[in-house]
C-alpha positions as CSV (number, residue, x, y, z in Angstrom):
1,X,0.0,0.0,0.0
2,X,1.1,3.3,-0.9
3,X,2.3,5.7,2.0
4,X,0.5,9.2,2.0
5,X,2.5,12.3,1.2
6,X,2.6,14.0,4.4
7,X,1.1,18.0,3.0
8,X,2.2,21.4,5.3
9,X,-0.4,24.2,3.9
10,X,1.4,27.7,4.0
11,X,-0.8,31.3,3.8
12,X,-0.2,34.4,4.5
13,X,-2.0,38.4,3.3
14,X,0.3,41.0,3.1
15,X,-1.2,44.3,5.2
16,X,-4.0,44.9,7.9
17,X,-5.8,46.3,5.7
18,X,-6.4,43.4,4.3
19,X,-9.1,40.9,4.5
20,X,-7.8,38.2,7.4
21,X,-10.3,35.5,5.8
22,X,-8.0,35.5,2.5
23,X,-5.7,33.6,4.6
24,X,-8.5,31.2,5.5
25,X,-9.1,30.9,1.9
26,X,-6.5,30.3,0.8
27,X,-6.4,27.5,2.9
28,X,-9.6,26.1,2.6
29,X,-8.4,25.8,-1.6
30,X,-4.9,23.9,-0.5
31,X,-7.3,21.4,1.9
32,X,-9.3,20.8,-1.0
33,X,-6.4,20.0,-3.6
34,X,-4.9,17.9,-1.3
35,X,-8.3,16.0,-0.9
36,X,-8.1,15.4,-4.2
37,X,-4.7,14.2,-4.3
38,X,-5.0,11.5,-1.6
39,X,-2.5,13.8,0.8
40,X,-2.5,13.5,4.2
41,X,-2.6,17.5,5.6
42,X,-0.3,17.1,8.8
43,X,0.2,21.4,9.2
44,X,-1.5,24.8,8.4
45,X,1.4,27.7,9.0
46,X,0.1,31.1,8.5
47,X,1.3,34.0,8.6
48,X,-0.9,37.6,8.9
49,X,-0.2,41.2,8.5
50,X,3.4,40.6,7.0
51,X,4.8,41.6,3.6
52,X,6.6,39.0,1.9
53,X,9.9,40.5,1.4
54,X,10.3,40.8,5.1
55,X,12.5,38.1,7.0
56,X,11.9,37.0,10.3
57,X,7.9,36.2,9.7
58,X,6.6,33.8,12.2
59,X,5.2,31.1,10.1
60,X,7.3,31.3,7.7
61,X,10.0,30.4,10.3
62,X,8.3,27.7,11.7
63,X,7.7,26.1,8.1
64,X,11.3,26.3,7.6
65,X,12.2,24.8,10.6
66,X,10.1,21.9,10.0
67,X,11.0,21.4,6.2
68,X,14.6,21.0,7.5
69,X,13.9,18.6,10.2
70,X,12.2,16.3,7.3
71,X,8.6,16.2,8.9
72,X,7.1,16.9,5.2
73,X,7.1,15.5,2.0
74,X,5.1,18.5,0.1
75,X,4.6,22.5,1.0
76,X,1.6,23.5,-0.5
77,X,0.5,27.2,-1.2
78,X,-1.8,28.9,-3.6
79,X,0.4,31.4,-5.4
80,X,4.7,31.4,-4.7
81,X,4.1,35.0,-3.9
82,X,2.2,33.8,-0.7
83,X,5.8,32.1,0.5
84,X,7.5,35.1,-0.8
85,X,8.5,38.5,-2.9
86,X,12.0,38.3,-2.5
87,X,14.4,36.0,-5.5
88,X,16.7,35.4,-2.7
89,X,14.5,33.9,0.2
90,X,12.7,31.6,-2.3
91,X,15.2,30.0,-3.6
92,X,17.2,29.7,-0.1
93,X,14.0,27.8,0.5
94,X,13.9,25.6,-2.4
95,X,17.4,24.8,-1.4
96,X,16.4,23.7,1.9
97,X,13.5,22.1,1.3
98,X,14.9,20.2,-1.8
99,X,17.8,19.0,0.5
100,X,15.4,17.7,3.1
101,X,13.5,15.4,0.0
102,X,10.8,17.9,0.2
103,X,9.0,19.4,-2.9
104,X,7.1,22.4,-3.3
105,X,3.7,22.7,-4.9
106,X,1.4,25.7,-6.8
107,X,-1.9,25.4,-7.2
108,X,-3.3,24.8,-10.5
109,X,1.1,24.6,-11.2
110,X,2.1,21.4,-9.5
111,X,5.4,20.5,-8.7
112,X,7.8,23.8,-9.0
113,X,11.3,23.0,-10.1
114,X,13.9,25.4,-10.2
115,X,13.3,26.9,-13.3
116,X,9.8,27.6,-12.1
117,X,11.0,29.2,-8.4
118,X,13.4,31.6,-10.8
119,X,10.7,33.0,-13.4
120,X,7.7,32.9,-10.9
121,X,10.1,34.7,-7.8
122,X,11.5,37.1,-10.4
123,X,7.9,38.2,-11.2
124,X,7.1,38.7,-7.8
125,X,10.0,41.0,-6.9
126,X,9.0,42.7,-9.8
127,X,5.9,43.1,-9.2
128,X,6.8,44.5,-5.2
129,X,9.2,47.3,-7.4
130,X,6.5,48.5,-9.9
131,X,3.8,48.7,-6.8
132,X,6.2,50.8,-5.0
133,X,7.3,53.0,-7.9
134,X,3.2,53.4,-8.8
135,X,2.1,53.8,-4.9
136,X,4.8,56.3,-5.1
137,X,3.7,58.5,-7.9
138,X,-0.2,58.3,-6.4
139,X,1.2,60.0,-3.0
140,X,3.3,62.3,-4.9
141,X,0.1,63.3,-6.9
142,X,-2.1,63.6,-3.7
143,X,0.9,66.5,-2.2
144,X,1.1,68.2,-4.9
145,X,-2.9,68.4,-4.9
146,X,-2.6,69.6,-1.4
147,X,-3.8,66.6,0.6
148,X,-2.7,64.7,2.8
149,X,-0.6,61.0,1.6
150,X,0.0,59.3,5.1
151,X,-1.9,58.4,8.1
152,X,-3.4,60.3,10.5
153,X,-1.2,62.3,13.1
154,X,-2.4,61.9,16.6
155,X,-4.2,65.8,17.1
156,X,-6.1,64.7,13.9
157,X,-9.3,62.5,12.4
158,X,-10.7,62.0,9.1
159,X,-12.9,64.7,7.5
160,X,-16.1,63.3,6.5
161,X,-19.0,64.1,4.3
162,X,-22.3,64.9,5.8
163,X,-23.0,61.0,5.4
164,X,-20.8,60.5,7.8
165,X,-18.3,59.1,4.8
166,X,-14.4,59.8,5.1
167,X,-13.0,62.0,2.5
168,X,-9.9,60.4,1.6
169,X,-6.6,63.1,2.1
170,X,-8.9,65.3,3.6
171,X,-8.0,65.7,7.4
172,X,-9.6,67.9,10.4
173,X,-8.8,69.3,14.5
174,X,-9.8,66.4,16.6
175,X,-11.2,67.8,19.3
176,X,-10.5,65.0,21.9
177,X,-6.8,65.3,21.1
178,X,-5.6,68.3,20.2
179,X,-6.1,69.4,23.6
180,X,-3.7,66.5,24.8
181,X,-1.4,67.7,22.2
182,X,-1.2,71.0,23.2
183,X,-0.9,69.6,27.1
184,X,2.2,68.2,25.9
185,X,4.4,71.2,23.8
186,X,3.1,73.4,27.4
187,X,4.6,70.8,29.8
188,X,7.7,70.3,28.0
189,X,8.3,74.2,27.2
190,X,7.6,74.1,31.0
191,X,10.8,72.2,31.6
192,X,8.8,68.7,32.3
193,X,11.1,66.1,30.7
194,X,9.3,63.9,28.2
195,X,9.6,60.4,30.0
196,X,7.3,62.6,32.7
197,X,4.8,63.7,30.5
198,X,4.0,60.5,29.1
199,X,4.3,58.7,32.9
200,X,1.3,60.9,33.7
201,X,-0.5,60.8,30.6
202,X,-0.7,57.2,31.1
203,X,-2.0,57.5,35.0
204,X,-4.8,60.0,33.4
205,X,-5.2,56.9,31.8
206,X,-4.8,58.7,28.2
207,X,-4.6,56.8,25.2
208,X,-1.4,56.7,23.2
209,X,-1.2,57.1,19.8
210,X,-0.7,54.0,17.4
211,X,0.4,53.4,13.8
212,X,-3.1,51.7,12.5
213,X,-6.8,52.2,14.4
214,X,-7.6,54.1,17.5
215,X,-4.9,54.4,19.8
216,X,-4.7,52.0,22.6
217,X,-0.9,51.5,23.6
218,X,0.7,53.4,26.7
219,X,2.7,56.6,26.4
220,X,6.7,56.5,26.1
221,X,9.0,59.2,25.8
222,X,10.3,58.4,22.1
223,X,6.8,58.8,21.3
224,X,7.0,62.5,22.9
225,X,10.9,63.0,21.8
226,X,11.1,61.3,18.4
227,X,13.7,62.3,16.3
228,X,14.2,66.4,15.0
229,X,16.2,65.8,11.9
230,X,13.7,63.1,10.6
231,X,10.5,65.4,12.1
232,X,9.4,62.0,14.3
233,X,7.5,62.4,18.2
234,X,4.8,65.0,19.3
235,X,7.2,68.0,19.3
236,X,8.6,67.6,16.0
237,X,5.5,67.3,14.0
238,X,5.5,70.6,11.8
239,X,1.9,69.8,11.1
240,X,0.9,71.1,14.9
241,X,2.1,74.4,13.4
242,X,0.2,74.5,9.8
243,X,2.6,73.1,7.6
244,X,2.8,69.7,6.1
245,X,6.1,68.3,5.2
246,X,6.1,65.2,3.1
247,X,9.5,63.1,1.7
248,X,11.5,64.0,4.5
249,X,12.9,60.8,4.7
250,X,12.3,57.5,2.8
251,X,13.0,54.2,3.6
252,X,15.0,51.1,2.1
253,X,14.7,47.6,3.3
254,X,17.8,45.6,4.4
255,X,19.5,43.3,2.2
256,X,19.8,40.8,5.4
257,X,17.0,41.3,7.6
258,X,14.2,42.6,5.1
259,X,13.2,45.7,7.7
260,X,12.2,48.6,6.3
261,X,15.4,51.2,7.1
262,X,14.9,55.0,7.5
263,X,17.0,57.4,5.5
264,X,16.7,61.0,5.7
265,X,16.2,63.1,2.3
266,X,18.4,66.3,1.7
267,X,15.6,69.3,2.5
268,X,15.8,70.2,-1.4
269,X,13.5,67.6,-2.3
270,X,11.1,67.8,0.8
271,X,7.4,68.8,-0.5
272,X,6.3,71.5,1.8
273,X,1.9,72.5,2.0
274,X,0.8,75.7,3.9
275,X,-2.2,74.1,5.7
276,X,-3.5,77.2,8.4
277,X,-6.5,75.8,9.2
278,X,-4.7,72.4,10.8
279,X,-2.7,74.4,13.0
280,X,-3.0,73.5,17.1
281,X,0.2,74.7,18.3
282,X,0.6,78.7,18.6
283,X,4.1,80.1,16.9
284,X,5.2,81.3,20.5
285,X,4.9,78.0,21.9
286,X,5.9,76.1,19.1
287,X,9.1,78.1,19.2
288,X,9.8,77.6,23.2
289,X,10.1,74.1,22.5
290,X,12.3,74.8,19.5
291,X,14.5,76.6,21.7
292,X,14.9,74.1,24.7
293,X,15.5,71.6,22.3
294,X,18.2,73.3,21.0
295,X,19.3,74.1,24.6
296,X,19.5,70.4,25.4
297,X,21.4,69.7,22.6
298,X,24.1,72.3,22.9
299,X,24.6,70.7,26.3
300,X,24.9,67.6,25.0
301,X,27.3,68.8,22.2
302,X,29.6,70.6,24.9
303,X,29.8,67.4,26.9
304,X,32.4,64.8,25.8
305,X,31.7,61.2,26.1
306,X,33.6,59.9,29.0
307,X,33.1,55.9,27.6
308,X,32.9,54.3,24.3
309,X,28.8,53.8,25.0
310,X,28.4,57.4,25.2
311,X,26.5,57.0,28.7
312,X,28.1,59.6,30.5
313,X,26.7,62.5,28.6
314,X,23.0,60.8,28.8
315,X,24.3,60.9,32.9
316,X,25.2,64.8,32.6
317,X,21.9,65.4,31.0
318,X,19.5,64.2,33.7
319,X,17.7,67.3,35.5
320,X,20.1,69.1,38.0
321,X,19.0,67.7,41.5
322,X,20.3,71.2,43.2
323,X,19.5,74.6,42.2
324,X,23.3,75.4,41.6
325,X,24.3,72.4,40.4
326,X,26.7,72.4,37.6
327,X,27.4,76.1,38.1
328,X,30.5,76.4,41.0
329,X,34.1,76.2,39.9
330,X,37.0,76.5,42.0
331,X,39.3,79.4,41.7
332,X,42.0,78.0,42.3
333,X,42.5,75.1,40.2
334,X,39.5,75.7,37.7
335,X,37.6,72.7,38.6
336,X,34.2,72.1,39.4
337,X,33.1,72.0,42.8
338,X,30.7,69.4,44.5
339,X,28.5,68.9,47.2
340,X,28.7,67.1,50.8
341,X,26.4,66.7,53.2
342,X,22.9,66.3,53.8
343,X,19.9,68.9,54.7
344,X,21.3,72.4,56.0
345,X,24.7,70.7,56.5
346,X,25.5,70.7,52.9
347,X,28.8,72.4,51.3
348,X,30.6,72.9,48.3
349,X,34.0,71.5,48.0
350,X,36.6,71.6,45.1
351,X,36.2,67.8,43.7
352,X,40.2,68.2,42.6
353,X,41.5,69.1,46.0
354,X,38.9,66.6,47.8
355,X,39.8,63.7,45.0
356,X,43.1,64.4,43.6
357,X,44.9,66.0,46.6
358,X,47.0,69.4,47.6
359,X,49.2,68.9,45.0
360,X,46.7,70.0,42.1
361,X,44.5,72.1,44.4
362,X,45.2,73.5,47.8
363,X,41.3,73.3,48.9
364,X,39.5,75.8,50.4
365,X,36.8,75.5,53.7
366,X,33.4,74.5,52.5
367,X,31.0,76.7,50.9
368,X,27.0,76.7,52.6
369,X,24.7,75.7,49.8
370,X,22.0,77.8,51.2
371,X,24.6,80.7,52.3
372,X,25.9,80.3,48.0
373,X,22.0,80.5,46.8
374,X,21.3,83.5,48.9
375,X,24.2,85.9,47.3
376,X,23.8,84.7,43.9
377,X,19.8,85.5,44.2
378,X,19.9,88.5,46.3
379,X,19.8,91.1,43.1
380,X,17.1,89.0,41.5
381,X,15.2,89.0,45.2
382,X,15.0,92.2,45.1
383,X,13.8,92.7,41.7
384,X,11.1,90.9,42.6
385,X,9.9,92.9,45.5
386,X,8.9,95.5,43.0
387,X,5.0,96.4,41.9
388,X,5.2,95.6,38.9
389,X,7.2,92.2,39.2
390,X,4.4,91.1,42.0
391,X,1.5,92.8,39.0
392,X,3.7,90.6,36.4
393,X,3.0,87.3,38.2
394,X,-0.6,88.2,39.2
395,X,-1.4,88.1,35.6
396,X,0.5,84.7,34.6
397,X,-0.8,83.0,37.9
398,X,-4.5,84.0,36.2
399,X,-3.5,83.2,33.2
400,X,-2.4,79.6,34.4
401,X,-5.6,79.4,36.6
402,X,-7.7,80.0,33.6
403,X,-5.4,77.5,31.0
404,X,-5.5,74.6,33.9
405,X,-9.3,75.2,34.1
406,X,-9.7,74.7,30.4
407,X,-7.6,71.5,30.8
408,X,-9.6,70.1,32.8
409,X,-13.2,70.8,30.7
410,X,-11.3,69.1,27.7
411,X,-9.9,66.5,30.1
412,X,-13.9,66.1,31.3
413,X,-14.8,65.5,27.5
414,X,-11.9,63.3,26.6
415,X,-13.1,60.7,29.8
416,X,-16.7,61.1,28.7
417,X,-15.6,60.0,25.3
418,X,-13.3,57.0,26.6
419,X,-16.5,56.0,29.2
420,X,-18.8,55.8,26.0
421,X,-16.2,54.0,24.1
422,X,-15.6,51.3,27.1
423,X,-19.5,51.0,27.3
424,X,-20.2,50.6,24.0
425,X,-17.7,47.7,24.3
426,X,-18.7,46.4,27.1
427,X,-22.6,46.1,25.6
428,X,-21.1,44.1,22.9
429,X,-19.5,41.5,25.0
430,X,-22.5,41.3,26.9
431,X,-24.4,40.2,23.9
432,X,-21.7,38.0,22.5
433,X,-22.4,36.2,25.9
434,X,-26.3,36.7,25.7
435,X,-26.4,35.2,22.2
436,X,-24.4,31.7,23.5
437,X,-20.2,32.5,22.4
438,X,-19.8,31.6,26.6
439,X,-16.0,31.0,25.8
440,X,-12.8,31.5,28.1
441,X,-11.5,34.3,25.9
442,X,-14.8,36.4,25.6
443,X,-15.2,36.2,29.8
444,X,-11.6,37.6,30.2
445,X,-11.9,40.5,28.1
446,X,-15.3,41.0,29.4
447,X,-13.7,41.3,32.6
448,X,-10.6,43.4,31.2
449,X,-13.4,46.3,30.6
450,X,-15.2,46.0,33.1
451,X,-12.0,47.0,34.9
452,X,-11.4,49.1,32.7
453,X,-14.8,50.9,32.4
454,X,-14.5,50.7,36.9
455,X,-11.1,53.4,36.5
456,X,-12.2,55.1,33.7
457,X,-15.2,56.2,35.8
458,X,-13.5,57.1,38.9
459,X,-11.1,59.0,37.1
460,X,-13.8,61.1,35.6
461,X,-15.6,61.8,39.1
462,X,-12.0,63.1,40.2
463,X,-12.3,65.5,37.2
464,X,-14.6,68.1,38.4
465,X,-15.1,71.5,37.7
466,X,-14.2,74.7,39.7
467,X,-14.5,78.4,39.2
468,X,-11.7,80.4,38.9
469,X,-11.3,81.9,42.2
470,X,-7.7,83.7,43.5
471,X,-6.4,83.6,46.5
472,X,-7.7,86.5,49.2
473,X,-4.0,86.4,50.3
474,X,-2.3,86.2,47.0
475,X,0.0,89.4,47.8
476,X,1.2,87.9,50.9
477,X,1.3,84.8,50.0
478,X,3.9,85.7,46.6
479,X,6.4,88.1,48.8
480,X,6.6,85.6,51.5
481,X,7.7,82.8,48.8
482,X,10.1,85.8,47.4
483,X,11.1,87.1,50.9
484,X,12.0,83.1,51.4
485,X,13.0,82.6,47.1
486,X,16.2,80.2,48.2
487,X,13.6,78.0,49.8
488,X,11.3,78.5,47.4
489,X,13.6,77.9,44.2
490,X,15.2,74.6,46.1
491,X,12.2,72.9,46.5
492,X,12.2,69.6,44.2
493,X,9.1,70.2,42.6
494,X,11.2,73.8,40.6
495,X,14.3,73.5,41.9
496,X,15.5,71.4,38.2
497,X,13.9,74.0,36.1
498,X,15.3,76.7,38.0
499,X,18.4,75.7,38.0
500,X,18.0,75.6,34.2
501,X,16.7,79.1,34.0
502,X,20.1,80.2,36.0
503,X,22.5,77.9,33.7
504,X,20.6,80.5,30.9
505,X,21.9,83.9,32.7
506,X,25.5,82.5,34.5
507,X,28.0,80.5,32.7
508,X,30.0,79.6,36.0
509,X,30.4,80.9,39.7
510,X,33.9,81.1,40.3
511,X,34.7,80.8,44.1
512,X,37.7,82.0,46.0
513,X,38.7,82.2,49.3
514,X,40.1,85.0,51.4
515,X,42.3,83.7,54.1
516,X,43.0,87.0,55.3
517,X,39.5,88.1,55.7
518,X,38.2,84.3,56.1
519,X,35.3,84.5,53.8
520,X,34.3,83.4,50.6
521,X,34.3,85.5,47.1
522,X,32.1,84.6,44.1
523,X,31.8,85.5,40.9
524,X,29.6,85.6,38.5
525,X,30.4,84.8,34.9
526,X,28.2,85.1,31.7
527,X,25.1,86.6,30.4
528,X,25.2,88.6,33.4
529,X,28.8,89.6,34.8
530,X,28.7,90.3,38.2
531,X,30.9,90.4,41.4
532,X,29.4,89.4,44.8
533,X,32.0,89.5,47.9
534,X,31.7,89.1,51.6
535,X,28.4,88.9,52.7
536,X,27.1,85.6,54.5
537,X,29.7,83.6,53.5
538,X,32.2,83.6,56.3
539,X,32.6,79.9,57.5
């Protein structure tokens, strides 16, 4: 009696966007060929959502691995395209599989032999060049038209007809988001580093943006950060401002892995669109975060790499735990001076004279944090004193007051929107259940929103609405936090920004010491030249 040839069915669709059941289809066609043959179907491998030039695919994988271990005597698949696009990884796999007494079969083709695997896979590399040249040319036609050719930025939604139809390259505001959006350039031109922003957009329990469908992920600082020169991340996304930039980069899939490789295009041959009526970000605010980005990467620029990883200028750039940190240097030796201590005890030493002994710096007694703070502010103290610095701050503390209020009404609608969503959800499970699908699966996602749709809610009551009411003692209240502004400015919750806002005014402090006299002299080099002796800094 004949043995029966042992079949492994192979399918795969290329995209999302695509209909999953082809897969199932094209199974359903190599079970019935099969049939027909007398074969004996031992395997299904599948693989979804995956282009077939790319490496790496799951299925496809796991086929090979089983081809090479001899547990097949036939792969079957409707179309070669379906086991791949790319010349080189077909016939790799006819190699392997013809090694391992394995053949491969076409529908409607039979048997493939080598000749067949070269004419077929050159076709379908072809074919993968032609659709990206044509794809290509579509997008380029929709820019120049002045739509938009990509998906949707997080801020924006679809425009749609008044049949509720999308327009295709048509985009509007999405009122849900653009308020997170703006949130986010205000935080960070606030001096909130991005890894904090998106901790507590996730405990609001915001959505993050994703590449396909409704955002669902969790916030991460690339995804706030991205990349400038490529225009990738929240803050770099000209279209926040009214411009759409398309070609700035394109990308080129690797020879040996099959990813998809970014590579930046020279500005000449970006395709720039004027597009107002997009715009969420305002100039001014748009050009803060332009101008802290650039601060943070001057100081990265004018810190050299103490290790072959580069780790130690990510270390220098973490926010300054100390109002003056950074900004003391010895006068003696030139080096930079560090702190001791703990609470009111702490001091500045010289780090040379403490680490590399009298011989490349004599020392000096340590310098009183607080006692350093209190000279170097004492001219900006009493600037602040004055009228119109205390009418200056009455304004922006309104002005805040008013913003943070309107935060939370679009935070209020963004919740309502997420409760609906979770609801609607929910109702569906429910009636999956109702109407008899009582599986495993549907029960624990069932109970995933409901636990879901329990936080949602709470975080929502939290949200309520206050009027805008100042503070009786608001006079008081700002001059005793100036009276006390060393305090005030070495708190943690400012103390890293402020110490950012002096690095912008002073280059260095240079400290001596007066043996004679038995106090310390500072001074002040930079934006802001100024010489500060004597007072309060005896030891």
């Amino acid at each position: 009696m004949t043995k029966s040839q042992r079949v492994a069915i192979y399918a795969r669709f290329s995209t999302d966007m695509q209909n999953p059941k082809s897969a199932e289809d094209q199974e359903r066609e190599c079970r019935k060929h099969a049939e027909r043959e007398g074969w004996s179907v031992e395997q299904v491998f599948q693989d979804t959502a995956l282009s077939g030039a790319t490496k790496g695919r799951p299925g496809y994988e796991a086929l090979l691995s089983a081809v090479k271990a001899r547990q097949f005597d036939i792969v079957l698949f409707e179309h070669l395209d379906r086991l791949g696009r790319d010349l080189e990884f077909l016939m790799g796999f006819y190699k392997e599989a013809r090694h391992a007494d394995c053949e491969l079969h076409q529908l409607h083709q039979g048997k493939l032999g080598i000749f067949d695997i070269g004419i077929l896979g050159t076709f379908a590399q072809i074919f993968l060049e032609e659709l990206s040249y044509k794809t290509r040319r579509g997008l380029v036609g929709k820019i120049k038209a002045g739509k938009s050719a990509g998906g949707l930025s997080y801020g924006y939604c679809a425009r749609r007809t008044g049949a509720g139809d999308a327009i295709k390259g048509e985009q509007d505001i999405d009122t849900n988001e653009a308020p997170i959006v703006e949130r986010i350039f205000r935080e960070y031109a606030a001096g909130k580093s991005p890894i904090h922003i998106a901790a507590d957009l996730n405990a609001d329990g915001i959505a993050a943006p994703r590449g396909r469908g409704n955002g669902s992920g969790h916030w991460r600082q690339t995804t706030i950060n991205g990349n400038r020169e490529r225009g990738t991340g929240i803050l770099n996304n000209e279209l926040y401002i009214g411009r759409r930039v398309w070609n700035r980069q394109r990308y080129s899939k690797h020879p040996e892995t099959g990813k998809r490789v970014p590579r930046p295009n020279p500005p000449k041959d970006w395709i720039i669109h004027e597009v107002p009526d997009l715009r969420i970000i305002e100039q001014s605010l748009w050009d803060a975060v332009k101008e802290r980005q650039a601060a943070q990467q001057r100081a990265r620029n004018g810190k050299n790499s103490t290790d072959p990883n580069g780790l130690s200028v990510a270390q220098n750039m973490r926010r300054r735990k100390y109002l003056l940190s950074g900004l003391l240097s010895c006068g003696q030796c030139g080096g930079n001076l560090t702190i001791a201590g703990s609470g009111k005890a702490r001091r500045y030493y010289c780090a040379n004279a403490k680490e590399k002994g009298a011989s490349i710096c004599a020392g000096m007694p340590g310098l009183k944090e607080q006692d350093a703070a209190t000279s170097i502010l004492s001219g900006l103290k009493t600037g602040l004193m004055q009228d119109e610095a205390y009418a200056e701050f009455r304004a922006r503390f309104l002005a805040r007051t008013e913003v943070e209020e309107k935060e939370r009404g679009q935070m209020l609608c963004l919740h309502d929107q997420n409760v609906r969503q979770l609801e609607t959800r929910h109702a569906n499970l429910m009636k999956a259940v109702e109407d008899g699908d009582y599986s495993a699966p549907i029960i624990a996602q069932l109970n995933k929103v409901d636990a879901e749709l329990a936080e949602v809610r709470a975080k929502r009551e939290a949200l309520t609405s206050e009027p805008i009411v100042l503070p009786t003692d608001l006079p008081a209240l700002y001059r005793a936090y100036v009276d006390d502004l060393v305090a005030t400015l070495s708190d943690e919750e400012v103390s890293g920004r402020a110490s950012e806002e002096l690095h912008s005014l002073i280059d260095t402090v240079v400290v001596g010491w007066d043996g004679d006299e038995r106090h310390h002299l500072l001074e002040l080099r930079g934006k802001r030249k100024r010489r500060l002796e004597g007072t309060g800094l005896s030891t």
